[in-house]
mmCIF file of the C-alpha atoms, coordinates in Angstrom:
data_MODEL
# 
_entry.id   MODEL 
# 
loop_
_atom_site.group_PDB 
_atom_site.id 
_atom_site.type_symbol 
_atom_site.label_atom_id 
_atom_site.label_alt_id 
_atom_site.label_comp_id 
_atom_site.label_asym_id 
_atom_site.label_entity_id 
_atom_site.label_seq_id 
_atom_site.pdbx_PDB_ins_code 
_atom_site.Cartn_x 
_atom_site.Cartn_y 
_atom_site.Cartn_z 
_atom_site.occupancy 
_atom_site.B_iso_or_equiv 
_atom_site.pdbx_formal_charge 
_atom_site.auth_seq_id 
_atom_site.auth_comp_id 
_atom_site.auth_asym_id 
_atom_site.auth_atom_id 
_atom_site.pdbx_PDB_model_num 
ATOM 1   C CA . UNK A 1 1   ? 33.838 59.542 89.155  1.00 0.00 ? 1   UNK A CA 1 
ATOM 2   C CA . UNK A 1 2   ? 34.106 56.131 87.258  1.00 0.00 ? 2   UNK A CA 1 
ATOM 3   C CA . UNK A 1 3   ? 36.588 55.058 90.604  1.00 0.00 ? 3   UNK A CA 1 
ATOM 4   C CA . UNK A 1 4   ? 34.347 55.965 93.130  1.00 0.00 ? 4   UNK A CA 1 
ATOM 5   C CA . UNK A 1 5   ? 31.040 54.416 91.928  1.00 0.00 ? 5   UNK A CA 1 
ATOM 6   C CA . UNK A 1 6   ? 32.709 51.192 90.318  1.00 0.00 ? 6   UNK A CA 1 
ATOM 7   C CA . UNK A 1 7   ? 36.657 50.828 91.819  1.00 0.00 ? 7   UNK A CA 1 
ATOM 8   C CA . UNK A 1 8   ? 36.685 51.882 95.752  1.00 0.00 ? 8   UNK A CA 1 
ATOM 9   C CA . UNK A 1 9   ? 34.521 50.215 98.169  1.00 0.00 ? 9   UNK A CA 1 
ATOM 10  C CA . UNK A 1 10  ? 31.581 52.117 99.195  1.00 0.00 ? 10  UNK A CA 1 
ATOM 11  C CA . UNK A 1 11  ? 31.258 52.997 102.409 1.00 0.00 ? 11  UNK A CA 1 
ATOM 12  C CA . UNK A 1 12  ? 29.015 50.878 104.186 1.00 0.00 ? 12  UNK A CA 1 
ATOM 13  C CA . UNK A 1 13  ? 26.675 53.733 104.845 1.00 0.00 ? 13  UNK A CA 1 
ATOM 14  C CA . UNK A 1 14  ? 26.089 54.482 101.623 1.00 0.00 ? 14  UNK A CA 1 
ATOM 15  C CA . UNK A 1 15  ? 26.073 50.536 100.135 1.00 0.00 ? 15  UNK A CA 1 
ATOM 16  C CA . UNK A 1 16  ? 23.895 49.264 102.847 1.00 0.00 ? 16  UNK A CA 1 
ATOM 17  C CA . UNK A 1 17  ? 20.713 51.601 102.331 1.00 0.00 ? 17  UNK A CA 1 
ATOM 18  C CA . UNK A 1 18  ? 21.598 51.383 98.342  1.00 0.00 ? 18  UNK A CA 1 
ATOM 19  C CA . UNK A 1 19  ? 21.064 47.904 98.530  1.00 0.00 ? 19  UNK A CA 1 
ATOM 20  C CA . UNK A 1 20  ? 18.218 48.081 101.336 1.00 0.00 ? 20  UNK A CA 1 
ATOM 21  C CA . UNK A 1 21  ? 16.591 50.403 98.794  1.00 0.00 ? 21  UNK A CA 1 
ATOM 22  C CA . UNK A 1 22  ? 16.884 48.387 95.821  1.00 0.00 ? 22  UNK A CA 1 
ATOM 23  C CA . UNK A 1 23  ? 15.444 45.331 97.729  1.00 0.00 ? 23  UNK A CA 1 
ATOM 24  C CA . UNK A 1 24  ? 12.386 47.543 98.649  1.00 0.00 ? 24  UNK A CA 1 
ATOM 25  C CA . UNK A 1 25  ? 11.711 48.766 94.851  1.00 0.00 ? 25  UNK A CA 1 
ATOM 26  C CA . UNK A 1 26  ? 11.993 45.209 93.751  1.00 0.00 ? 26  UNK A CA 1 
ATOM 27  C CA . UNK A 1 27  ? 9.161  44.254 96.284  1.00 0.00 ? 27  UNK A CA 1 
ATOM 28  C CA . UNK A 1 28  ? 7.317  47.232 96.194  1.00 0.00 ? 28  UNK A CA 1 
ATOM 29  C CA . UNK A 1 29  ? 7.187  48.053 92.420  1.00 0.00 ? 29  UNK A CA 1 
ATOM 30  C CA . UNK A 1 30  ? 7.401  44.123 91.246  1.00 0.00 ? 30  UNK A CA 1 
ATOM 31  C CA . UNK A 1 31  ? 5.883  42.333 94.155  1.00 0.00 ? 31  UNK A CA 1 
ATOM 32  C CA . UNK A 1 32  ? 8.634  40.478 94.055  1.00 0.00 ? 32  UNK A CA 1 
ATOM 33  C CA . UNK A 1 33  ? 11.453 39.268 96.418  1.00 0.00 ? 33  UNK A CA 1 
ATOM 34  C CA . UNK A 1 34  ? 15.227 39.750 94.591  1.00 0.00 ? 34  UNK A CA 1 
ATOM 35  C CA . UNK A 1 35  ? 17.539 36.412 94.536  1.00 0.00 ? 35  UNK A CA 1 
ATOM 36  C CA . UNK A 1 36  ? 20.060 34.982 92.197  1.00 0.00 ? 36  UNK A CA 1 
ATOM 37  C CA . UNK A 1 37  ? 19.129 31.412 92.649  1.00 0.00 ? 37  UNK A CA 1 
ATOM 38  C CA . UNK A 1 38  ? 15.797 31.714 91.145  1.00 0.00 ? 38  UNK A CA 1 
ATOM 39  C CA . UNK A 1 39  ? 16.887 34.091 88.812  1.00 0.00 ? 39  UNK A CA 1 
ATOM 40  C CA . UNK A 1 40  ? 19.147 31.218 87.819  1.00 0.00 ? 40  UNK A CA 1 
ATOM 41  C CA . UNK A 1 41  ? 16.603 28.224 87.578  1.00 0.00 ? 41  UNK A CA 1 
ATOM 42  C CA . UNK A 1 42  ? 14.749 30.864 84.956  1.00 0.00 ? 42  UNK A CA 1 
ATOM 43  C CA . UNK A 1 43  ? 18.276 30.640 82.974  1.00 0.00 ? 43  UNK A CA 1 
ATOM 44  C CA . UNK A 1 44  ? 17.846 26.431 83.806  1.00 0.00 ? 44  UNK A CA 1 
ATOM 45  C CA . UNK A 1 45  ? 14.293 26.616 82.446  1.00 0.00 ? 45  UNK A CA 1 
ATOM 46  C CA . UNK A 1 46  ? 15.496 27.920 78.558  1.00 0.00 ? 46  UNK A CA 1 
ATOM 47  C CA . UNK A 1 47  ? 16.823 24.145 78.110  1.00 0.00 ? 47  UNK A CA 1 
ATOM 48  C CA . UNK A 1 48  ? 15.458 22.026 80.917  1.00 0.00 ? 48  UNK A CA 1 
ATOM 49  C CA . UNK A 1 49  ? 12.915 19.265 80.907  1.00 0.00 ? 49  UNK A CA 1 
ATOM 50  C CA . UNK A 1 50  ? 12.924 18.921 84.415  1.00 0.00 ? 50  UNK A CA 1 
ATOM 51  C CA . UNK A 1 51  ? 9.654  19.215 86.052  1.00 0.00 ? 51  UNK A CA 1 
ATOM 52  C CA . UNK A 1 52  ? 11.091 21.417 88.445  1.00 0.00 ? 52  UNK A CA 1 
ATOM 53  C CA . UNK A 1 53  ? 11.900 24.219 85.836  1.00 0.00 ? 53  UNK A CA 1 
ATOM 54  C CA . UNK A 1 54  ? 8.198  24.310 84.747  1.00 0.00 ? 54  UNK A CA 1 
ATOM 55  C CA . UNK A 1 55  ? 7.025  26.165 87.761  1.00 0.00 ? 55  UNK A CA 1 
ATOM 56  C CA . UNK A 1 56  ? 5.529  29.613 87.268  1.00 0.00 ? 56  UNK A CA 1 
ATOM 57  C CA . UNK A 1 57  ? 8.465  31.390 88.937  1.00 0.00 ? 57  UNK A CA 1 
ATOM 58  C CA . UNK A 1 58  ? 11.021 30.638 86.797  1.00 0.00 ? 58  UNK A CA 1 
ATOM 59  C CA . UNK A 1 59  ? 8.985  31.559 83.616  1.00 0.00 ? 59  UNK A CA 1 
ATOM 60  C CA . UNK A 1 60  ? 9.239  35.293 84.934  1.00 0.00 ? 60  UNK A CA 1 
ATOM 61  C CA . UNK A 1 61  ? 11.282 37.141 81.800  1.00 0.00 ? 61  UNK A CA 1 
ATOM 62  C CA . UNK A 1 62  ? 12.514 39.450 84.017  1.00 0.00 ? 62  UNK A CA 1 
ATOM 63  C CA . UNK A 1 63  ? 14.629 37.063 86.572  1.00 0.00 ? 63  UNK A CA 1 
ATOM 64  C CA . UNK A 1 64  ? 16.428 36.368 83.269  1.00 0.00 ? 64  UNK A CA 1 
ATOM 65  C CA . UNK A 1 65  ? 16.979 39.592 82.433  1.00 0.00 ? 65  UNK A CA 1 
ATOM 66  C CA . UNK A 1 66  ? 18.474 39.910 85.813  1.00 0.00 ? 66  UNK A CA 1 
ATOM 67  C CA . UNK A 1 67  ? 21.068 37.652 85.809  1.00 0.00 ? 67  UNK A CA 1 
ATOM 68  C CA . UNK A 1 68  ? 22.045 38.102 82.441  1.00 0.00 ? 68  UNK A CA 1 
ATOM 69  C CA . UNK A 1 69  ? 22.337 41.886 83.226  1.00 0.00 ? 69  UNK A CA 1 
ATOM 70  C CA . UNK A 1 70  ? 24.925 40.851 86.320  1.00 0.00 ? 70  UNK A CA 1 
ATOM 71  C CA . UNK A 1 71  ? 27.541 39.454 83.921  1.00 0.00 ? 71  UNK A CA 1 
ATOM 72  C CA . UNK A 1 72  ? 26.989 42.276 81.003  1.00 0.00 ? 72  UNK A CA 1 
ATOM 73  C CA . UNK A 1 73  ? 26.967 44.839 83.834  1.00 0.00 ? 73  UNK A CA 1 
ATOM 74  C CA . UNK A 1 74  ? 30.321 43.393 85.171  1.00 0.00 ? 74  UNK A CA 1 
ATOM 75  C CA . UNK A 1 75  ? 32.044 43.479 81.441  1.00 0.00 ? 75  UNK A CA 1 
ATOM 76  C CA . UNK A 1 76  ? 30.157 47.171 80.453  1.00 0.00 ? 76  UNK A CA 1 
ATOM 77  C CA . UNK A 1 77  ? 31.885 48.369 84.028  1.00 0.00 ? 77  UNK A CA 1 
ATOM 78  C CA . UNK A 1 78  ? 35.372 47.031 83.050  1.00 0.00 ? 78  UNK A CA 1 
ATOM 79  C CA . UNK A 1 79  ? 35.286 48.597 79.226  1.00 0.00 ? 79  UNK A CA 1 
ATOM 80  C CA . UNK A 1 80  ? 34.018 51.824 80.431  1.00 0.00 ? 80  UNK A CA 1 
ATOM 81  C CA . UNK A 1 81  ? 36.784 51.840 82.467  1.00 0.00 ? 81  UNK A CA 1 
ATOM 82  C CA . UNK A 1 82  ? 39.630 50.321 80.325  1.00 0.00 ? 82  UNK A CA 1 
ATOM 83  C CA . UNK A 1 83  ? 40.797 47.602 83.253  1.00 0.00 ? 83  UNK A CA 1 
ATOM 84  C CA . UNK A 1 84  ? 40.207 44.429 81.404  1.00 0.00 ? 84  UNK A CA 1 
ATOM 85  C CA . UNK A 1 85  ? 43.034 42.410 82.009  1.00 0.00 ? 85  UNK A CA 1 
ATOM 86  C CA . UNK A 1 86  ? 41.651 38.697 81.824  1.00 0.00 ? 86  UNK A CA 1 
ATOM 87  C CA . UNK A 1 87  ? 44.069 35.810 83.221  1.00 0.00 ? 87  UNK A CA 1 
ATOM 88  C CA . UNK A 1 88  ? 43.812 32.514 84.581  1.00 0.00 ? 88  UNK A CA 1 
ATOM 89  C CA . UNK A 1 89  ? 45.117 33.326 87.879  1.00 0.00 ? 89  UNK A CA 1 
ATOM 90  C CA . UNK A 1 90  ? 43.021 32.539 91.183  1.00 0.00 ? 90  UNK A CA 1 
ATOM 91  C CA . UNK A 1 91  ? 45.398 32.754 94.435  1.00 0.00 ? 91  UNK A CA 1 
ATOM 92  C CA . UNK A 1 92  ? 45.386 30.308 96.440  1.00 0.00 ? 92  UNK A CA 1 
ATOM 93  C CA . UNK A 1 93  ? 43.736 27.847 94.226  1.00 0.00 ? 93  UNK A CA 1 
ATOM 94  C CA . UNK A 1 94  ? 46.845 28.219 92.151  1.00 0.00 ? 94  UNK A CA 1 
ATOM 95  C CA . UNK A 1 95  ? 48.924 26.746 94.921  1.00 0.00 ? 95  UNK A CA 1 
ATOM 96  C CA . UNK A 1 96  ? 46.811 24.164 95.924  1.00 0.00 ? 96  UNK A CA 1 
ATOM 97  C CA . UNK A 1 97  ? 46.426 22.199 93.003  1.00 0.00 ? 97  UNK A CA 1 
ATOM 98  C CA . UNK A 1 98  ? 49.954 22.798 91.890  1.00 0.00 ? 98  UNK A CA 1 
ATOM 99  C CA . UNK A 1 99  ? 48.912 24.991 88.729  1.00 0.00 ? 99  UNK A CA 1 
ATOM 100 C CA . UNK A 1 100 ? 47.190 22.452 87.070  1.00 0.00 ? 100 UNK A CA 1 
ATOM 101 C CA . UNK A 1 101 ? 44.572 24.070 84.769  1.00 0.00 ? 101 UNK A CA 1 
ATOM 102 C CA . UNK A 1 102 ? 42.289 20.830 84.816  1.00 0.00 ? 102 UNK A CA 1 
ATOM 103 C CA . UNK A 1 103 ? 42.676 20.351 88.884  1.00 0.00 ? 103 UNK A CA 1 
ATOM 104 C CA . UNK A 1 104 ? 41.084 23.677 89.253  1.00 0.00 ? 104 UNK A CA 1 
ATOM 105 C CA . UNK A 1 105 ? 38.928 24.017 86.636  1.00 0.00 ? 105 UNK A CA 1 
ATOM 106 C CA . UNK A 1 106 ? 37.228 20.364 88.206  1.00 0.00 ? 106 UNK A CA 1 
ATOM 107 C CA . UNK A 1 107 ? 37.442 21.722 91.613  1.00 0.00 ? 107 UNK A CA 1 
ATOM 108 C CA . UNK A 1 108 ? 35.297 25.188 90.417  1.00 0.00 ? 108 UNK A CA 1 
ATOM 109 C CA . UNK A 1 109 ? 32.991 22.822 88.697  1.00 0.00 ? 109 UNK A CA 1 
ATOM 110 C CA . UNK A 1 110 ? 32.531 20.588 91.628  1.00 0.00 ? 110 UNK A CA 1 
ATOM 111 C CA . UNK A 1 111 ? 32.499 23.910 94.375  1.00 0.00 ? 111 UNK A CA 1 
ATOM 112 C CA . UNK A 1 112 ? 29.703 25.360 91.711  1.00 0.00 ? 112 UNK A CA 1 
ATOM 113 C CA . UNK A 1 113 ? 27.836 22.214 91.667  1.00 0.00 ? 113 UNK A CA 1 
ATOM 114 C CA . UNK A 1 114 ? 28.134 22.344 95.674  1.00 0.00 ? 114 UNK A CA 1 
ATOM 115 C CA . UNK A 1 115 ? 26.702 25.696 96.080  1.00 0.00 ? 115 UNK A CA 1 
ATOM 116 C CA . UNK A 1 116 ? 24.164 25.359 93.684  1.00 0.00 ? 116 UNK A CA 1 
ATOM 117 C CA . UNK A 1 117 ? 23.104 22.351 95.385  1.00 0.00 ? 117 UNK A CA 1 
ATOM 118 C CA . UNK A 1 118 ? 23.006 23.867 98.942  1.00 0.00 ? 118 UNK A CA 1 
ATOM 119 C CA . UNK A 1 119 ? 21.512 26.818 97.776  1.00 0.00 ? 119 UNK A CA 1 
ATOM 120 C CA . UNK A 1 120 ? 18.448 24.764 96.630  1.00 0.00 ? 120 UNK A CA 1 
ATOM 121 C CA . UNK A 1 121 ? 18.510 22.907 99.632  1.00 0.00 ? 121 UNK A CA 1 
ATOM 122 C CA . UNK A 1 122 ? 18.194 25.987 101.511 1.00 0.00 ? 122 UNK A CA 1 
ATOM 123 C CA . UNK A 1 123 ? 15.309 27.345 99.688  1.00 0.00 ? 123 UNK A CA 1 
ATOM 124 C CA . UNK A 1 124 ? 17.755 30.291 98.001  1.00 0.00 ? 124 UNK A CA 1 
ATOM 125 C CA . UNK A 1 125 ? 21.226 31.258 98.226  1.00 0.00 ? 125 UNK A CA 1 
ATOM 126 C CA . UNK A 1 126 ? 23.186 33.147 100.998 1.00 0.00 ? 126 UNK A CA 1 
ATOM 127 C CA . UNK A 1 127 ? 22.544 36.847 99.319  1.00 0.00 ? 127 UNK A CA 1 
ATOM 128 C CA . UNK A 1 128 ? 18.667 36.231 98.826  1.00 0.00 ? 128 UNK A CA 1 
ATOM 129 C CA . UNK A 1 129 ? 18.088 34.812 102.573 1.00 0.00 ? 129 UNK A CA 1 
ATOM 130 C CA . UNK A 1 130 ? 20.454 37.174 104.014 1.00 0.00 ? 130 UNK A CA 1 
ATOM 131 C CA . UNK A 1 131 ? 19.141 40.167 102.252 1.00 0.00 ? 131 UNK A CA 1 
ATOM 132 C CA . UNK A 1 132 ? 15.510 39.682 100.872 1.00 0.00 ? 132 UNK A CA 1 
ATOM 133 C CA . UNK A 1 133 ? 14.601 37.123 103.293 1.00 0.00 ? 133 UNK A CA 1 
ATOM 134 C CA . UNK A 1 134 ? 15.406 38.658 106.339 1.00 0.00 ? 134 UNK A CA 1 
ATOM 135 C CA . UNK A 1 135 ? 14.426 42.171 104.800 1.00 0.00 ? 135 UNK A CA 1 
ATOM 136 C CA . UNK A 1 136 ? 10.878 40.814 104.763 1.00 0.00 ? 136 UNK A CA 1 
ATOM 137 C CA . UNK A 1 137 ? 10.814 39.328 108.141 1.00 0.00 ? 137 UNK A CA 1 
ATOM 138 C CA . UNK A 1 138 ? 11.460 35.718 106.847 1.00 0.00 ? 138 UNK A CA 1 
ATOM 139 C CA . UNK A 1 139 ? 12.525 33.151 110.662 1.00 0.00 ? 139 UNK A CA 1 
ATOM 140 C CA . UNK A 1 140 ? 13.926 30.737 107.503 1.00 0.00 ? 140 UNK A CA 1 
ATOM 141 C CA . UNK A 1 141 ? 15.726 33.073 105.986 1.00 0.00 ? 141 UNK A CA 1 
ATOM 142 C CA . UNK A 1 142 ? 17.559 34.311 109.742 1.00 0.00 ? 142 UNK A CA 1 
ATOM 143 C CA . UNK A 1 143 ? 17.957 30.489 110.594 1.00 0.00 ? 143 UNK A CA 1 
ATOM 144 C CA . UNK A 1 144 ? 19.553 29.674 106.713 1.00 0.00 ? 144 UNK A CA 1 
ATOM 145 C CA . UNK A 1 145 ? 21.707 32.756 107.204 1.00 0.00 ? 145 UNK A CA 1 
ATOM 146 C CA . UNK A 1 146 ? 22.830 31.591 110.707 1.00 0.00 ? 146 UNK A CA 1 
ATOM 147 C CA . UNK A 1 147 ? 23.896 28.209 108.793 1.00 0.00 ? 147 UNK A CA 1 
ATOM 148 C CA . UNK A 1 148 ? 25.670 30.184 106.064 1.00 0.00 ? 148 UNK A CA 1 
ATOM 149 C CA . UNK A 1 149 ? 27.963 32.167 108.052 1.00 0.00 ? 149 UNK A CA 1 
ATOM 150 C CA . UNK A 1 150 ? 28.167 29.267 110.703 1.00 0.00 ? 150 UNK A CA 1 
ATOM 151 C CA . UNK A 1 151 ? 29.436 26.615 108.002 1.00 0.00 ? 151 UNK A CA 1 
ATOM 152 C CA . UNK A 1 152 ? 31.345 29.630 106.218 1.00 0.00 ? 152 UNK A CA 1 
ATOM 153 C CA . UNK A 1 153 ? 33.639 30.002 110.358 1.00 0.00 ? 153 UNK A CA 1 
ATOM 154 C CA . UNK A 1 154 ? 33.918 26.153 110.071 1.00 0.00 ? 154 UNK A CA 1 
ATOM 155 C CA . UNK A 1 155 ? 35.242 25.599 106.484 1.00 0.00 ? 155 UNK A CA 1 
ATOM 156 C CA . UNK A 1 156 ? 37.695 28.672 106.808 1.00 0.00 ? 156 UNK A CA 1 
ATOM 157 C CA . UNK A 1 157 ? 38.950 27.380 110.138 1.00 0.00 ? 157 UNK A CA 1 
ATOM 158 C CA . UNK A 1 158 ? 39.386 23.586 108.368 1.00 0.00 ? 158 UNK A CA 1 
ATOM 159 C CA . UNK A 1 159 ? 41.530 25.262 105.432 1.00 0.00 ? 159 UNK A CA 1 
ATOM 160 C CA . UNK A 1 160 ? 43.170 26.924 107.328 1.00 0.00 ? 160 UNK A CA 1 
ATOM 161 C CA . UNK A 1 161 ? 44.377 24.170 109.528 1.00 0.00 ? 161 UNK A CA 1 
ATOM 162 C CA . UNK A 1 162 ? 44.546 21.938 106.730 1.00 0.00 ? 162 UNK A CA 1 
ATOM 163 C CA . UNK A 1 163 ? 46.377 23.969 104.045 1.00 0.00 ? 163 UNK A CA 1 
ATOM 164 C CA . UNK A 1 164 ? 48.117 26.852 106.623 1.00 0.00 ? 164 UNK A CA 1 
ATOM 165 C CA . UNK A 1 165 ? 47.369 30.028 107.240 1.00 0.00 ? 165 UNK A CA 1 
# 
């Protein structure tokens, strides 16, 4: 049971109305529209003096909640079932900067700082346009997700060419 909900991919017919249905409970019980980036700047608004932080959206308790439940989720799925095997290990990363801990530890800082940065710049980040956004009709949220997978073809194809394939 514990592989099928939390090790094999679900079938898209089952994931995709999961997902469609907790998008709809979120609006319909919460009024409110389910995205990590906000649910972020709520995290950003514990510490931060920035006038941006003080908006009423990010002083919603339960966006925190949220995204502190992804990472406890994520580490009460892997003791539950017994797979922890932490390492410093990341694929191709590895080989580009040589091994070098402090190459890619600066280059995940930097890539972070990137997304974080587009996804304000985008008014929310890929999974909140491309699933909330769109789920509730939203022209931005089609035309951000159009840019997403766009910039997504043209990066891959650039590494690709650039490092090999």
């Amino acid at each position: 049971m514990y592989d099928a909900i939390f090790v094999a991919p679900w079938p898209w017919w089952v994931a995709g109305p999961a997902l469609g249905l907790v998008v709809f409970l979120t609006a319909w019980l919460g009024g409110k529209g389910l995205g990590v980036s906000t649910a972020y700047g709520s995290v950003c608004a514990l510490t931060s003096r920035v006038p941006f932080f003080k908006t009423a959206q990010y002083r919603e308790a339960w966006r925190l909640w949220f995204v502190l439940g992804l990472p406890i989720g994520g580490l009460l799925a892997v003791a539950l079932g017994h797979r922890f095997a932490p390492g410093l290990a990341y694929g191709g990363l590895d080989a580009l900067v040589a091994g070098s801990l402090s190459a890619k530890a600066g280059l995940l800082f930097v890539g972070g700082g990137l997304v974080g940065a587009g996804a304000r710049w985008a008014g929310g980040c890929p999974s909140g346009h491309s699933i909330v956004g769109i789920a509730q009709g939203s022209i931005a949220s089609l035309a951000a997700t159009v840019g997403f997978m766009l910039g997504g073809v043209v990066v891959y194809n650039l590494l690709v060419a650039v490092l090999g394939g």
